[in-house]
C-alpha positions in Angstrom: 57.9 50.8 15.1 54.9 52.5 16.5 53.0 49.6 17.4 56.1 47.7 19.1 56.9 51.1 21.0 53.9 51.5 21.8 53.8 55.7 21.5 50.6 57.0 21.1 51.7 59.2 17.3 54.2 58.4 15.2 57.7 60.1 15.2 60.3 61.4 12.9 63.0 58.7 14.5 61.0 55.9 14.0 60.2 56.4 10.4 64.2 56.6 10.2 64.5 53.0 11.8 61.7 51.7 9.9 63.9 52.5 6.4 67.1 50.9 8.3 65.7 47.7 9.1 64.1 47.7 5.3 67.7 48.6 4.3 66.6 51.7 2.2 68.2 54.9 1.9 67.2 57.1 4.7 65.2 60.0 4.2 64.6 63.3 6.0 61.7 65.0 6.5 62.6 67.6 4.0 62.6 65.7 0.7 59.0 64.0 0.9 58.7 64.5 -2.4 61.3 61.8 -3.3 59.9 58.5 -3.9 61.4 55.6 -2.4 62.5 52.9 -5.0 64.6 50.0 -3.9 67.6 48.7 -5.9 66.5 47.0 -9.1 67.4 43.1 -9.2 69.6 41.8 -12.0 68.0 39.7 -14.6 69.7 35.8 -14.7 69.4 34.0 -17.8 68.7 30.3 -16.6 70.3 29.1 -19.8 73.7 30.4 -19.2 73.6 29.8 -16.0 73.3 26.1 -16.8 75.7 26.0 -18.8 78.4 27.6 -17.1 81.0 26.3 -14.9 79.9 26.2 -11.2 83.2 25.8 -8.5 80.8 23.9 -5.9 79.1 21.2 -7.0 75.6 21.0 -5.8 75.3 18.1 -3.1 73.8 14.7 -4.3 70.8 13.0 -3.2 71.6 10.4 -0.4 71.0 6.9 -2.2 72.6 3.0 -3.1 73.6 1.2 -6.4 74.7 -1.8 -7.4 77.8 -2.1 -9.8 80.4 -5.3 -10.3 83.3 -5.7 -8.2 84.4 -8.0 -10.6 82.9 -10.2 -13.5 85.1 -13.7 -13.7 88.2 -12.1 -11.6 88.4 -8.9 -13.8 87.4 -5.7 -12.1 85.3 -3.4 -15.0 87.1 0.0 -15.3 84.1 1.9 -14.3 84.2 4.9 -12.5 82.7 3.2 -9.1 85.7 1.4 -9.3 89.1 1.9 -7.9 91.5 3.0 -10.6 94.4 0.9 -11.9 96.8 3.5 -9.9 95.1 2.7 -6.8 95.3 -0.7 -7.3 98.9 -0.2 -8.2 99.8 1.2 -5.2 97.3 -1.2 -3.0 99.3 -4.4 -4.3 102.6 -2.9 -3.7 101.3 -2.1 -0.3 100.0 -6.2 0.1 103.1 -6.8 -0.9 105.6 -4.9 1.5 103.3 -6.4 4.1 103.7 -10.1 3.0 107.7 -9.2 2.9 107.4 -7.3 6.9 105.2 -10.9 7.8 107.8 -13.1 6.3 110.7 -11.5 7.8 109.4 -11.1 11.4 108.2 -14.3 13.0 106.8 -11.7 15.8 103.5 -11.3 13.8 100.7 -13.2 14.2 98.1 -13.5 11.6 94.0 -14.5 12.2 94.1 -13.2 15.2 90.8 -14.4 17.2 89.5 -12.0 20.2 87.8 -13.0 22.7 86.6 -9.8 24.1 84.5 -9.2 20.9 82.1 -11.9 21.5 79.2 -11.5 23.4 79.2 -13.0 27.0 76.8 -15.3 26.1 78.6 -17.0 23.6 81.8 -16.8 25.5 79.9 -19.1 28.5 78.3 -21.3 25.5 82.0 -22.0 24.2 83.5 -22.6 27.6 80.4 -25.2 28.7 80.4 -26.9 24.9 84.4 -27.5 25.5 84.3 -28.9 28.6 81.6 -30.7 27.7 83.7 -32.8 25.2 85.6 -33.9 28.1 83.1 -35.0 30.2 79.5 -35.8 28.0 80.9 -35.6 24.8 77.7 -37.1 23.3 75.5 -33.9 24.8 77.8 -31.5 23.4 77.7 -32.8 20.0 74.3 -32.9 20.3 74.4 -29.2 20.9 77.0 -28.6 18.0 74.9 -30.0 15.3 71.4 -28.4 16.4 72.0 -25.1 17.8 71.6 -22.0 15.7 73.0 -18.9 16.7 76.6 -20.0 16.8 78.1 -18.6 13.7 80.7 -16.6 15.8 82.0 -18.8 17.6 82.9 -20.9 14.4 86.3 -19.9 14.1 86.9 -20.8 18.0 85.6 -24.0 17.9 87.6 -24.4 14.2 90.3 -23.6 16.1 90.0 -25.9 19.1 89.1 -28.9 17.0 92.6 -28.7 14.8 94.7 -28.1 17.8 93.0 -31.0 20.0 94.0 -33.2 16.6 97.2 -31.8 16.8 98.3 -32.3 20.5 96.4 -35.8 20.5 97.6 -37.9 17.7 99.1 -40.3 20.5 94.5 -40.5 21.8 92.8 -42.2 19.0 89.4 -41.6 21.3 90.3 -37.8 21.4 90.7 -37.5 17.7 87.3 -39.3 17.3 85.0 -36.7 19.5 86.8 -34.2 17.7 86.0 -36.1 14.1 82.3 -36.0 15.4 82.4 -32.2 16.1 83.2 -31.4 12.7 81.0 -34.1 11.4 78.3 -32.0 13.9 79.4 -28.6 12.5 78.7 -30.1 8.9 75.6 -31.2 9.7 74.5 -27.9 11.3 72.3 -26.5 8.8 72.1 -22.9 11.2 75.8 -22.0 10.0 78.5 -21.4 7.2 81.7 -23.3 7.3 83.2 -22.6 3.9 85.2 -20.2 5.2 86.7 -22.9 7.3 87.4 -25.5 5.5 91.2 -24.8 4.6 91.9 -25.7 8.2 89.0 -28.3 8.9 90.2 -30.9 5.8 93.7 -31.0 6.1 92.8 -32.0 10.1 90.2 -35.2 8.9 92.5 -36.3 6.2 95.3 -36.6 9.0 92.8 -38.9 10.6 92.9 -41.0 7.5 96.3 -41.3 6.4 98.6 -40.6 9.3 100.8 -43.0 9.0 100.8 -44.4 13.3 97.7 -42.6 15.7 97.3 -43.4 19.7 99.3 -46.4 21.1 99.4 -50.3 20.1 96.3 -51.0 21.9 93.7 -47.8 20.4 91.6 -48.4 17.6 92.4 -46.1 14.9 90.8 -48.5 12.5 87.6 -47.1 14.1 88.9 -43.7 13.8 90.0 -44.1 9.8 86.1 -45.5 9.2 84.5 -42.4 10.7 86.7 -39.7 9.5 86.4 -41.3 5.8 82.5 -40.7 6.2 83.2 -36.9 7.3 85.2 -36.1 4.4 82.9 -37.6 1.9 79.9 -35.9 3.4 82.0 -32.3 3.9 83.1 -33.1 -0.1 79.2 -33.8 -0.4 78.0 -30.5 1.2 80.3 -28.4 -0.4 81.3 -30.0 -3.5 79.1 -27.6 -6.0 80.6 -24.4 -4.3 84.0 -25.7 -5.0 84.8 -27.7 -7.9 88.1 -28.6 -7.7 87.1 -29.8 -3.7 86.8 -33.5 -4.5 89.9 -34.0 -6.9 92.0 -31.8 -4.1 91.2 -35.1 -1.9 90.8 -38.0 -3.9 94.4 -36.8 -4.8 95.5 -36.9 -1.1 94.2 -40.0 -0.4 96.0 -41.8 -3.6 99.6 -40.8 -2.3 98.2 -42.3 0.8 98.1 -45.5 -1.7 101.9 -45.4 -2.0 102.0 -49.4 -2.3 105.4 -49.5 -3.6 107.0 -47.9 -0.7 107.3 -51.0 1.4 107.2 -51.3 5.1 104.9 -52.5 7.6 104.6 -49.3 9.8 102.4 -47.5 6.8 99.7 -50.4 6.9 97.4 -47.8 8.7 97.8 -45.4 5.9 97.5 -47.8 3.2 94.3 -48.8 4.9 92.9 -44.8 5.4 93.4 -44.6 1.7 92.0 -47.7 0.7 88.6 -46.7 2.9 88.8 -42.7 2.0 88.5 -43.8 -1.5 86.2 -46.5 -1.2 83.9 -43.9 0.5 83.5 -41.9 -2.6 81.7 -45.2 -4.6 82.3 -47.2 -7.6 84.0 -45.1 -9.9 86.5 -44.3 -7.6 87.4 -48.1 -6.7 87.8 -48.2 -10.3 89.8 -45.7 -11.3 92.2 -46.0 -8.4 91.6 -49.4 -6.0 91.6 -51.9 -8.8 95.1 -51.6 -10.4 96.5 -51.9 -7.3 94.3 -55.3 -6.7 98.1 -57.2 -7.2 99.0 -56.1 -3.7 96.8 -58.7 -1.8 98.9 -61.6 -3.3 102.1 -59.9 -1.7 99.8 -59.2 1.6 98.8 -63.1 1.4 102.6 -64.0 1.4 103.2 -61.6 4.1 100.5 -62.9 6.3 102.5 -66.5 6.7 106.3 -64.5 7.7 104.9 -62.1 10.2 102.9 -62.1 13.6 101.4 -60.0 16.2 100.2 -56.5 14.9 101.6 -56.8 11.3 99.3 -59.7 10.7 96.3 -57.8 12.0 97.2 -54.8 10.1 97.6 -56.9 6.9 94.2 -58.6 7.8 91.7 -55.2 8.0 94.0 -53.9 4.6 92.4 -57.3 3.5 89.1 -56.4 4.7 89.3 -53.2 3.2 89.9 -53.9 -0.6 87.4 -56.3 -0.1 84.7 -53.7 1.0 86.5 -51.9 -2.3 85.4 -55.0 -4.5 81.8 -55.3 -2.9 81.3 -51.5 -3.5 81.9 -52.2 -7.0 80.2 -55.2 -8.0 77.3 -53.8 -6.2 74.6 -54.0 -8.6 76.2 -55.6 -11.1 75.3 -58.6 -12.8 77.4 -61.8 -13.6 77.1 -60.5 -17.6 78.4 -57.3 -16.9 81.3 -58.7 -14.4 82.3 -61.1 -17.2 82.4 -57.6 -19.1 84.1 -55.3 -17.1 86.3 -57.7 -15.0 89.3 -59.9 -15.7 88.1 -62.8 -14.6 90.8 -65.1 -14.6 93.3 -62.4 -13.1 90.6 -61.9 -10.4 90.1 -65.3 -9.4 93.8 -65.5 -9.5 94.2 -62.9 -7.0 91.3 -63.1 -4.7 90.1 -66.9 -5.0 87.4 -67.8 -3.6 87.2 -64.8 -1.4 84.8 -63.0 -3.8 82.6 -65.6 -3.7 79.9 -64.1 -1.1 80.1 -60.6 -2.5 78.7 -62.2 -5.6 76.3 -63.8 -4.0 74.5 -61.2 -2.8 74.7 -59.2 -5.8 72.9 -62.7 -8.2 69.4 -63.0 -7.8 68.7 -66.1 -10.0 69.1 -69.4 -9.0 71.1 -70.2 -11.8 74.3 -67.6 -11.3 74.2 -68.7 -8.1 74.7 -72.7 -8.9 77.6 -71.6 -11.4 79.0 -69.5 -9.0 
């Protein structure tokens, strides 16, 4: 005190504030014989003080772990977990909300913003779409090459099924959309499994719809393409999703409803016919050639009607043909006598098989019995 007072001998006062700032008792001048002793500390034992109960815990060490969600759909009952109350009271939550979303038709659900997006992306969209009106070719081009697009893949998800949607009377719209997904499936840069609940059901419409665009479009064309779409999109994402290919192969066979009669579903017999054709031999088998009986019925058709009937019986024709080459492809005339009825065949088909056999002989001597 001294020293930061700077007084040239020490005092009684600042001897006095020395002891308060120290927090000792203060002495007078009187009793210098007192010594000063500061209040003893209290022993802890460490032991017991591990042991005991302490209210706050101490804080923990800012870190990650890993632990299971779920093994095989089952959440473990550990204690990262959510207990079973919680969960309890989080499905009966899910479910008053599914009840409020079914009652009002107000709500909308998947709600896509805009605004979230970066400005980049929002010009990228809006050039891309029209694009497809104008160059379609350079803008799926674009789709299938650039990378960086993952964010914009529920837009253009979204676009796509409602252009399908509002032009099933414009087989050519249906097909630059068909390419656009065929481009997003081919783009290697981004993830459409998230997707594909709304991408499918819009291709297999393609297929199977039972009229698309006017009496003069090609939806022939249209069937052919989508078919290859589906089969690669079942290609590329079959081993993520097991049940993927049977979902469709199922969808195309009520497509082969061959008993309904009627001229006006000769479009969506043929869809199905080329859909499953697409997936190769075993599929003609299992599900094409018990239905082979039906060209004798389209042969007898062929001589009542005329105009469009006749041509839609005719690529029908030329697609269970396709369905017969695709299965005797690579087969020899040994294994055909096998596997095939040949008098029921011949019956059926006549000499229309003939060429397809051809190409799949290679000795001189099936071809001369042939």
């Amino acid at each position: 005190m001294q020293r930061h007072t700077k007084r040239p001998r020490r005092i009684l006062h600042s001897s006095s504030v020395n002891l308060a700032l120290a927090c000792l008792q203060r002495r007078n001048s009187s009793v210098t014989n007192t010594p000063l002793v500061s209040k003893q500390t209290k022993n802890v034992d460490l032991n017991a003080l591990l042991s005991c109960e302490i209210p706050i815990p101490p804080p923990s060490e800012i870190g990650m772990t890993l632990h299971w969600l779920a093994v095989d759909g089952v959440q473990p009952s550990s204690f990262l977990n959510p207990q079973e109350e919680q969960n309890y009271s989080v499905r009966n939550r899910k479910e008053t909300l599914d009840e409020s979303i079914r009652d009002s038709s107000s709500i909308a659900l998947r709600q896509l913003l805009p605004r979230l997006v970066s400005d980049e992306l929002q010009l990228y969209f809006s050039r891309i779409t029209h694009a497809l009106a104008s160059r379609p070719e350079v803008a799926i081009s674009r789709l299938a090459n650039d990378a960086g697009i993952q964010e914009l893949v529920p837009f253009f998800t979204r676009y796509i099924t409602r252009s399908i949607h509002q032009s099933m009377n414009n087989s050519e719209q249906c097909r630059i959309m068909i390419h656009c997904i065929d481009a997003l499936v081919r783009n290697r840069n981004i993830h459409l499994e998230l997707h594909l609940d709304q991408l499918l059901p819009s291709i297999l419409t393609c297929i199977v719809a039972k009229r698309i665009g006017s009496l003069d479009d090609n939806h022939w064309l249209l069937r052919d393409e989508a078919s290859e779409v589906l089969v690669r999109t079942c290609s590329l994402f079959g081993e993520k999703y097991g049940n993927l290919r049977s979902k469709v192969i199922q969808t195309l066979c009520r497509a082969l409803d061959l008993q309904s009669g009627g001229d006006g579903k000769l479009g969506k017999w043929y869809g199905g016919i080329v859909g499953l054709t697409m997936f190769g031999r075993s599929a003609v088998e299992s599900f094409i050639l018990p239905l082979v009986e039906i060209w004798v019925t389209w042969e007898n058709s062929l001589k009542e009607k005329d105009g469009e009937i006749v041509f839609g019986l005719e690529r029908c024709q030329d697609a269970l043909l396709y369905a017969m080459a695709v299965y005797l492809r690579g087969m020899n005339t040994v294994e055909q006598s096998k596997l095939l009825d040949s008098h029921k065949i011949s019956e059926v088909f006549g000499d229309q098989l003939i060429p397809l056999q051809i190409n799949n002989t290679s000795s001189d001597y099936a071809t001369c019995f042939i």
